[in-house]
N, C-alpha and C positions, 0 to 999 in steps of 0.2 A: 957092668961095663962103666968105665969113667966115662964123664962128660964131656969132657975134650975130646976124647978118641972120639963118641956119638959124631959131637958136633964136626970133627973134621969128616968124618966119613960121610955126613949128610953132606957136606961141602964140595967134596970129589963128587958125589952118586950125583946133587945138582948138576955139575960141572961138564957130568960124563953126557947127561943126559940134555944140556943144551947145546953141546958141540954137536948130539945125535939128531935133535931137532933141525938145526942150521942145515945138516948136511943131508936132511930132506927135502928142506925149502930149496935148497942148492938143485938135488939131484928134481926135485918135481919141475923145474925150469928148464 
């Protein structure tokens, strides 16, 4: 795999994965 693709992809997964975090903090309230 090229490293850009890596590196974007790790960028989205972050992305996905702190919008899913918020929206526990969210829904835990």
């Amino acid at each position: 795999m090229h490293p850009s693709y890596v590196l974007n992809f790790q960028r989205l997964l972050s992305k996905f994965f702190w919008s899913l975090y918020l929206t526990i903090q969210v829904v835990r309230l």
